[in-house]
ROPAPA-733548 format. One record per residue (C-alpha): residue in one letter; residue number from 1; x, y, z. Coordinates in steps of 0.5 Angstrom, whole numbers, plus 2048, in hexadecimal, padded with zeros to 3 digits. Layout:
N
aa  i  east  north  up
a  NUM  X  Y  Z
...
end
This chain:
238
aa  i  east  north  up
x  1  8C5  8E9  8FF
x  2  8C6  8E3  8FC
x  3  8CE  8E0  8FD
x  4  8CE  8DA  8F8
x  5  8D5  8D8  8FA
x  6  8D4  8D7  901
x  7  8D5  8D0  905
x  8  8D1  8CC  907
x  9  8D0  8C6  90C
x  10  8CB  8C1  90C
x  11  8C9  8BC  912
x  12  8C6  8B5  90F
x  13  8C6  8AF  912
x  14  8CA  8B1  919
x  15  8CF  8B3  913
x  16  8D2  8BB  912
x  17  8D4  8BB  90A
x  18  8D7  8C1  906
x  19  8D8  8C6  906
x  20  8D3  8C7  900
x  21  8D2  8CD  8FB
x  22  8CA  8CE  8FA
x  23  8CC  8CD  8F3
x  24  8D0  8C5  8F6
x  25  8C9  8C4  8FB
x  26  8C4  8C6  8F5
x  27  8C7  8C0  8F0
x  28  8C7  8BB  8F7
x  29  8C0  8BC  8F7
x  30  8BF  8BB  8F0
x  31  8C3  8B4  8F0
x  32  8C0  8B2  8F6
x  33  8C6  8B3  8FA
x  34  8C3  8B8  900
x  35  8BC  8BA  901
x  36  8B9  8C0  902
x  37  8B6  8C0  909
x  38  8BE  8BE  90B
x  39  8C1  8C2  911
x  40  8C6  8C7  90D
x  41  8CB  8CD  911
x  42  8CB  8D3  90C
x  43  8D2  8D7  90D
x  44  8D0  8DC  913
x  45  8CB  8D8  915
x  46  8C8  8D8  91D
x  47  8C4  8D1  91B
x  48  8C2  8CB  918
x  49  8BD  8CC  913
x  50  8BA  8C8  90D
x  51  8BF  8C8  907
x  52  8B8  8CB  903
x  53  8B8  8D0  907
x  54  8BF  8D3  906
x  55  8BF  8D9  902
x  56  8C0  8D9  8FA
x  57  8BE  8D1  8FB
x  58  8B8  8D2  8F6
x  59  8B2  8CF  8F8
x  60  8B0  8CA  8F1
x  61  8B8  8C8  8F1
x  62  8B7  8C5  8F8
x  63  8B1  8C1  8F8
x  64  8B5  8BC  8F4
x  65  8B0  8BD  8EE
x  66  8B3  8BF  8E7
x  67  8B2  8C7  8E7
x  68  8AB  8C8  8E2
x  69  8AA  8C9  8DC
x  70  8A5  8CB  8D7
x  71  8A7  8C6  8D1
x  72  8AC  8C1  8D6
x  73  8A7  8BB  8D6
x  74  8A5  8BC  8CD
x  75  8AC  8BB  8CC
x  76  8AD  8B5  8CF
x  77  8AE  8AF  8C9
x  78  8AF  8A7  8CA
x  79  8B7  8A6  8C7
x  80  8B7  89F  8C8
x  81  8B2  899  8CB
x  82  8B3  892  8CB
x  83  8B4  88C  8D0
x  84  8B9  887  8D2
x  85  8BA  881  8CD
x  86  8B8  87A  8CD
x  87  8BF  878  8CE
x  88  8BF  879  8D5
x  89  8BB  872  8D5
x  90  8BF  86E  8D1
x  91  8C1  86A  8D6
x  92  8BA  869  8D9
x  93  8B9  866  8D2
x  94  8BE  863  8D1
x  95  8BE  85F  8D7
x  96  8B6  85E  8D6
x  97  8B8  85B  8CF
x  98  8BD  856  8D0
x  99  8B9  853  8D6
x  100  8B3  852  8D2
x  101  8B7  84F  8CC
x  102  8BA  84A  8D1
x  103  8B4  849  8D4
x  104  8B0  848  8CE
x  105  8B6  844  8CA
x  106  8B6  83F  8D0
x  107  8AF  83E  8D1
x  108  8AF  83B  8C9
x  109  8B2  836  8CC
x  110  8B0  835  8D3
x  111  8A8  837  8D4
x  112  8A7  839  8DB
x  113  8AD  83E  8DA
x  114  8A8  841  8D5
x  115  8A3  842  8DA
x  116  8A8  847  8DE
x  117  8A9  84A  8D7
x  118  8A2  84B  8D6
x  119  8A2  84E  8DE
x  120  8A7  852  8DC
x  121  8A5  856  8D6
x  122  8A0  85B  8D9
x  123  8A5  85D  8DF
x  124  8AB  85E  8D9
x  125  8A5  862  8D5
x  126  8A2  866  8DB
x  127  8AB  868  8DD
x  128  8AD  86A  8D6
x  129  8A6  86F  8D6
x  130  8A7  871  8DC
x  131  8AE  873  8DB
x  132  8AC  875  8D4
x  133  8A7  87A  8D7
x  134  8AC  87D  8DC
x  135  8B1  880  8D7
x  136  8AB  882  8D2
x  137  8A7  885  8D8
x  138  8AE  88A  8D9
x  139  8AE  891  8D6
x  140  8B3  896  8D4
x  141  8B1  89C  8D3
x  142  8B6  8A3  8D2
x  143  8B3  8AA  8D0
x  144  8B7  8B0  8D0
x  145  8B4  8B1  8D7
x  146  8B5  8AB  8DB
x  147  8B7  8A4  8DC
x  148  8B0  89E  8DC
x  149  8B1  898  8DE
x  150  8AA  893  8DE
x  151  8AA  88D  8E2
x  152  8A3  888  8E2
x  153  8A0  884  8DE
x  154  899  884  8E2
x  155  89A  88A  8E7
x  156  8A0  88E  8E5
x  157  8A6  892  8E9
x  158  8A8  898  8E6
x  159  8AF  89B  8E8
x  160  8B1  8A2  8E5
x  161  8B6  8A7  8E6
x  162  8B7  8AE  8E2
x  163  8BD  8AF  8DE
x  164  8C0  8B5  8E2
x  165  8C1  8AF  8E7
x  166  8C5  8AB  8E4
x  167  8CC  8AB  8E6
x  168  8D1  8A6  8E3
x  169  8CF  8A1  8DE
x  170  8D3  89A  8DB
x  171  8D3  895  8D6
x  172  8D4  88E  8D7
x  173  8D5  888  8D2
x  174  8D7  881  8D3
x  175  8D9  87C  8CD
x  176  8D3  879  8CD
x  177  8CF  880  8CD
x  178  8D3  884  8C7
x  179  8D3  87D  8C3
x  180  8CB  880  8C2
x  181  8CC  886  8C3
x  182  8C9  888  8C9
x  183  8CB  88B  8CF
x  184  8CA  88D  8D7
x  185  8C9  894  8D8
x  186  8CB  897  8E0
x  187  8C7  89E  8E2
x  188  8C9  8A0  8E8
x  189  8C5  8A6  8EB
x  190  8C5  8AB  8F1
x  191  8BE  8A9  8F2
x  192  8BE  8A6  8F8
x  193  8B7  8A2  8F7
x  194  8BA  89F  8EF
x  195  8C1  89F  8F1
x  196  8C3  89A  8EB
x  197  8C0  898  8E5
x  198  8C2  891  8E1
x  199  8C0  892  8DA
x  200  8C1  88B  8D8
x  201  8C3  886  8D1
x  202  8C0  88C  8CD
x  203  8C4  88E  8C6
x  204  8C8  893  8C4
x  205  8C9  894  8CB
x  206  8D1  899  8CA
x  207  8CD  89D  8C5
x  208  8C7  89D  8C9
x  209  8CB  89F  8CF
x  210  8CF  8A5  8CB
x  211  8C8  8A8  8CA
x  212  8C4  8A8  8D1
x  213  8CB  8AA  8D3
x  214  8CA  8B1  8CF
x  215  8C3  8B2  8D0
x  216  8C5  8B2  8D8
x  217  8CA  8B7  8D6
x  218  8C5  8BB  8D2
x  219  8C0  8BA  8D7
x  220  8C4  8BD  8DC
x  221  8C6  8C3  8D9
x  222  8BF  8C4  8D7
x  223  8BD  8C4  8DF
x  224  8C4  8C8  8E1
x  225  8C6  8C1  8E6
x  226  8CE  8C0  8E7
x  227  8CF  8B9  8EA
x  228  8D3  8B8  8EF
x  229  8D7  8B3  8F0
x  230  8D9  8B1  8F8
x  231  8D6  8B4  8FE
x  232  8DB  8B4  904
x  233  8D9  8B4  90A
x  234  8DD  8B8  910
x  235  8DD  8B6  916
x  236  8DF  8BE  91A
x  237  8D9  8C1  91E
x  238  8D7  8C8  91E
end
């Protein structure tokens, strides 16, 4: 028999935290917070033994995968794709345009500072496409299962993190950024290998932030995952 209630004592990193419920352990594994080969103390136990080998800790539950579902991966849908304004080089461009203007008027009036323009002018073009090429290279990309993140304009680094993952997520907006409407958006996240994630200068960013915040919701209704806020070590001994 299966006692659902019963505590649970996890060893991590030379560290005792609980005690647990099996429920409380289950949704740690989920959000990345605990492993499953993680030693755990079972209420009447003699010995420690892998938290995935405690009864009633269902197998597909603890390997950290979101439980199968015959219909799971059709349902996913793009909510919203973008990537990062061009504002974030504004000051590159600006920079870059009152140096070739002052360049270019005084070589009017002085040839060999022309020279120095004419020096100037292919190192100015190749900045202002390299910094045009790496905000455009940036894709955002939020589905109803997870979060995408693609960097690279030749070769491209890929960051994701699933939606029951999420933990908290924030809006910031400067002057300068909702004078265009635009704003940073903060995804802080129980998986430990993407434990944040910067959406930045995109549009509609509240509205935006409103929506993942639901899906996230959704999504953790759909798997039966309850967050869990601070884990509290102990210190106490057995």
């Amino acid at each position: 028999m299966v006692i659902k209630d019963m505590g649970i004592l996890i060893s991590k990193n030379g560290q005792q935290l609980g005690p647990f419920s099996i429920e409380e352990a289950r949704a740690m594994v989920l959000a990345g917070q605990l492993s499953a080969t993680d030693l755990a103390w079972p209420d009447g136990a003699t010995t420690w033994l892998a938290l995935k080998d405690v009864p009633g800790f269902t197998p597909a539950s603890a390997i950290g995968q979101i439980p199968a579902s015959p219909n799971l991966s059709s349902q996913e849908e793009e909510l919203w794709r973008g990537s990062p304004s061009q504002l974030l080089n504004l000051n590159a461009y600006i920079l870059w345009s009152i140096l070739m203007g002052v360049t270019l008027g005084l070589g009017m009036i002085w040839h060999e500072i022309f020279y120095a323009f004419l020096l100037l002018f292919p190192i100015c073009f190749i900045q202002l496409l390299h910094a045009y090429l790496h905000i455009r290279s940036v894709k955002y990309v939020i589905t109803t299962q997870r979060i995408r993140v693609i960097r690279g304009i030749f070769s491209q680094d890929i960051q994701e993190i699933e939606l029951f993952r999420v933990e908290d997520t924030t809006v910031h907006q400067s002057l300068f950024l909702r004078i265009f409407g635009l704003g940073n958006i903060t995804i802080l996240s129980g998986d430990q290998r993407n434990p944040t994630i910067i959406l930045s200068a995109i549009p509609g960013a509240v509205p935006l932030r409103e929506r993942l915040r639901q899906e996230v919701m959704n999504m953790r209704q759909r798997l039966g995952v309850r967050p869990m806020d601070i884990i509290q070590p102990q210190t106490g001994q057995l």
